[in-house]
N, C-alpha and C positions, 0 to 999 in steps of 0.2 A: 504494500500500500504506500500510498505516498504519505510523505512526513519533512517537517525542516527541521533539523535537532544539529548540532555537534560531533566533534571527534575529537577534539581536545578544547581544553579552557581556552580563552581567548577573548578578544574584542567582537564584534559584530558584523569582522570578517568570515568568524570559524563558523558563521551560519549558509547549512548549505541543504542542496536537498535531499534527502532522501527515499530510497527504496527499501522498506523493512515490512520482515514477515506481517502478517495479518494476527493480532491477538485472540486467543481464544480465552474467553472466558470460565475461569474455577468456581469452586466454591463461592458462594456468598457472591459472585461479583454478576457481572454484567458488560456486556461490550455496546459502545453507546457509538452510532453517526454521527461523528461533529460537526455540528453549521457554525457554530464560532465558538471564538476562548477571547483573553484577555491578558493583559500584560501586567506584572505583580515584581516590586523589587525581587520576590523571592526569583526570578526568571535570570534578571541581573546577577544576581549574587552565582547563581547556580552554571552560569553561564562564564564569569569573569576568573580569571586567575586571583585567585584569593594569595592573601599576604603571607597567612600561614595555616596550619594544619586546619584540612578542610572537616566543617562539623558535619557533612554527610558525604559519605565517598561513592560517587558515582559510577554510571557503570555507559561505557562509548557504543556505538554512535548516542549519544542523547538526544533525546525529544523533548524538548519545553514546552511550557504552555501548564500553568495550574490551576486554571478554568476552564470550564468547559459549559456549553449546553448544547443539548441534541435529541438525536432518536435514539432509543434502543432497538437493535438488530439482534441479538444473541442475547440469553439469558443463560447463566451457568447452574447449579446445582445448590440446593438449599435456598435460592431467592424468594420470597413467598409473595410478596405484594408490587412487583413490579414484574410488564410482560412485553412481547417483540411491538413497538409502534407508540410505546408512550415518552411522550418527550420530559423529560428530567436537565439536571442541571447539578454543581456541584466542581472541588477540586479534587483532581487524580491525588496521589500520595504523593508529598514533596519528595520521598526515598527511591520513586523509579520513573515511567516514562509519562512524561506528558500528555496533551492535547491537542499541540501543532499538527496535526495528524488527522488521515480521514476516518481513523477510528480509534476509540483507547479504552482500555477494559480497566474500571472502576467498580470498589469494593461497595455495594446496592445499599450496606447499610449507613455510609459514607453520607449520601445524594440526595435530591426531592425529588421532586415534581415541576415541572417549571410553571410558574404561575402566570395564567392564560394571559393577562394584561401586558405582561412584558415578554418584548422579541427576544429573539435569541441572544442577540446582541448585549441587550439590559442583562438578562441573566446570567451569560457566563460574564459581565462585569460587578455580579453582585455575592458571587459565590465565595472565592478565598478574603476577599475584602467585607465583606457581609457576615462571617460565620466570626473573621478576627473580631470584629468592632463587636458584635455580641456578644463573644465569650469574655473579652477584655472589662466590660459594662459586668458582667455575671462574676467575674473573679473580684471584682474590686465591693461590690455590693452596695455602693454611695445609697442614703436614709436617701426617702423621698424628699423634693427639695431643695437638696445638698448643693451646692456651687461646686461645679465640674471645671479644668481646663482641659482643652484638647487641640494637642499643639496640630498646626500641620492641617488644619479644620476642613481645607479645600483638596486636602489629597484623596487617595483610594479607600484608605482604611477611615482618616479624618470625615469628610464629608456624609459615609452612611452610620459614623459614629455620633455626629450630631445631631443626626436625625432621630435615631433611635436615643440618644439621651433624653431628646424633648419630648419624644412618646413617653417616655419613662418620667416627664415630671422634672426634672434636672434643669438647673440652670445654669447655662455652658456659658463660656468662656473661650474663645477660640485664637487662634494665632496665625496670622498670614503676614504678605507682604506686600504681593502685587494687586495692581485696583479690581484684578477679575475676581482673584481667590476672596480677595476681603468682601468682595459683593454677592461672592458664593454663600460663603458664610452667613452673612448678614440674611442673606434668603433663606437659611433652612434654619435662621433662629437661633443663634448665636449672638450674644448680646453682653458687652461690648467683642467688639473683633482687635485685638492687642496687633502690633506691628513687632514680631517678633527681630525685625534687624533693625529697628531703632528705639523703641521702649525697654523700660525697666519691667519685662512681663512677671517676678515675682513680686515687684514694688506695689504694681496694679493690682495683682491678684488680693495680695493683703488689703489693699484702701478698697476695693469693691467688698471683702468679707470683713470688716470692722477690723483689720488687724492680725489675721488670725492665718487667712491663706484658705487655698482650697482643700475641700474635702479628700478628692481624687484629681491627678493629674496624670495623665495620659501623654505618654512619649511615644509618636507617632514617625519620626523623623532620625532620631540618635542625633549624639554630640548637644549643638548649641541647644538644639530641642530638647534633650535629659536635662542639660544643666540649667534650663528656665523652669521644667518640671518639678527638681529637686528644690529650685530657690523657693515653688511659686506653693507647694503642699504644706497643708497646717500642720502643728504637731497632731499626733497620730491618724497622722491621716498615712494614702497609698498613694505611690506613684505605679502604673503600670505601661510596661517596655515593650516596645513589640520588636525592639531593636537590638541586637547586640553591637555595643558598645561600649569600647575598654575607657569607663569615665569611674574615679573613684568616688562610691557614694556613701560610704559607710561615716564619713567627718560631717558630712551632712544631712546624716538621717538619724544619727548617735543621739543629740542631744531634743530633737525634735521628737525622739519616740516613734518617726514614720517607721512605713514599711516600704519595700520593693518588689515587685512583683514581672518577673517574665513571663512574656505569655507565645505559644506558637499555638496557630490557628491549627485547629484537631489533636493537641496534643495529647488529649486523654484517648481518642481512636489510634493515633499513631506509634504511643505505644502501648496499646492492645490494655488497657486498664479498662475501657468500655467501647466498645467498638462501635455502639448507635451514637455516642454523644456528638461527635462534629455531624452527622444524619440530624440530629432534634433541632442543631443552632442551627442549621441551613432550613428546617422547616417551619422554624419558629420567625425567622428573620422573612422567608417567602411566603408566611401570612400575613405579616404585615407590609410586605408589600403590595403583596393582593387586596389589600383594601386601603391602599391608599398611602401609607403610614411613612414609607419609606422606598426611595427609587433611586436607583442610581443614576449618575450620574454622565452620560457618555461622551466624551469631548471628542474621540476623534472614533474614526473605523478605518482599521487597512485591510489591504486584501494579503491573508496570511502569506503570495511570494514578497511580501514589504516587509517582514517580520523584523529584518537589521531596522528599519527605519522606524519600527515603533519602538523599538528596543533606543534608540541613539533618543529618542524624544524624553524616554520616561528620564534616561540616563542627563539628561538637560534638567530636571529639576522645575521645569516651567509648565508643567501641566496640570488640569484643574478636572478633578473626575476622574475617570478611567478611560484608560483606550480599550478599544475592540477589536479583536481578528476577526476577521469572516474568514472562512477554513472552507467551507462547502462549495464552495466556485471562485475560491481568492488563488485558485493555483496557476 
């Protein structure tokens, strides 16, 4: 089948195309038609010569892509509620092949249903970014109420994280820079929108909470974004990371009493501690999008042979929403 993945690490040269067997589907999984996916730092990172020892060790030719929405064509053994022609949505497992590809076989208990109001498009942009921003909200537990920040408010993860904070009652706090993201923000309810590269965003957070700082602070970005996160949390309050980055936090959560909290999207499915739970956040998140609650956001669409060129955009820093592959006729 055809597919655009890798042979070794590299820049957005080493993306090339490929010809690889056709997956068959095992146990519990499911082999899905792809009409689109969508581009996640996790593609970046998985993709780029990392600096040092790599935290998941891949296996060549690679296939990227950790969204996806489609048909299902094949159904494996043990599946009980999903059948050949229902369209779903959801990310492959960050540990093997993606969904650049005109097909990818995902574990059923993983995935949803794609909800009828959003194209394909919406939904493989709502899947790995949709399930992080959930489970991030669910780890941290902020009282109803609570003053939220969430840096980075107009990105992948940012943007359907303020959404669902404000269904949740939360009163966010966001951080952008340029006039598009700040007007992002400001639209889905964000209130004040902080200039993260020229305000003092813990100084703010404190005079907007009587002194105190916020509840939860959400690091969406790494580096300057942890280090506004870390300033801007009350004592015992959370900051939660969806980022690894080498920043030292323990002199500034010591006397604060915070906590810190890393978070990988499906990490209780991925490693096999519950294997429905990244299934419930991607079902729970495409209920609420199914009535309204929450939508993402799509700024651009390529046709999957552009894939270096979506890849060089996210890797720019200046996009607001998420991009989109088309896979089903983008070859």
């Amino acid at each position: 089948m055809k597919a655009i993945g890798i042979h070794q690490y590299g820049d957005t040269s080493q993306l090339v195309s490929l010809d690889v067997p056709e997956p068959e589907p095992g146990p519990h999984q499911v082999r899905v038609r792809v009409i689109a996916s969508s581009v996640n730092p996790a593609d970046i990172r998985a993709r780029s010569v990392a600096p040092g020892p790599r935290r998941i060790e891949r296996q060549f030719p690679l296939v990227l892509g950790y969204d996806f929405s489609g048909v299902v064509d094949a159904v494996g053994p043990d599946v009980g509620d999903l059948a050949v022609g229902d369209e779903v949505f959801g990310s492959p497992s960050l540990f093997g092949q993606g969904a650049n590809a005109e097909q990818v076989v995902v574990d059923s208990r993983t995935i949803a249903r794609k909800p009828a109001a959003l194209s394909h498009e919406q939904a493989a942009c709502l899947s790995l970014a949709g399930v992080t921003a959930w489970e991030c909200l669910a780890r941290a537990q902020p009282a109803a109420g609570a003053t939220v920040l969430i840096t980075a408010g107009a990105g992948g993860v940012g943007h359907l994280q303020v959404q669902l904070a404000r269904h949740l009652g939360l009163r966010v706090v966001a951080t952008a820079s340029r006039p598009e993201s700040t007007a992002l923000c400001r639209e889905l309810g964000a209130a004040p929108v902080l200039d993260h590269a020229t305000e003092d965003v813990g100084q703010a957070c404190r005079s907007l909470t009587g002194g105190a700082g916020v509840a939860v602070a959400f690091d969406n970005a790494g580096g300057r974004a942890l280090e506004q996160a870390l300033d801007a949390v009350a004592p015992m309050g959370t900051v939660v990371s969806i980022v690894p980055t080498p920043v030292p936090v323990a002199d500034r959560l010591f006397m604060k009493a915070a906590s810190l909290i890393y978070h990988v999207m499906g990490a209780a499915s991925m490693w096999r501690l519950d294997p429905h739970a990244q299934g419930r956040a991607l079902a729970a998140v495409a209920a609420l999008a199914a009535q309204g609650h929450v939508r993402p956001v799509v700024a651009a669409t390529y046709p999957v042979r552009e894939l270096g060129q979506a890849h060089r955009a996210i890797e720019s820093g200046r996009t607001v929403g998420k991009i989109a592959i088309r896979v089903a006729d983008g070859w």
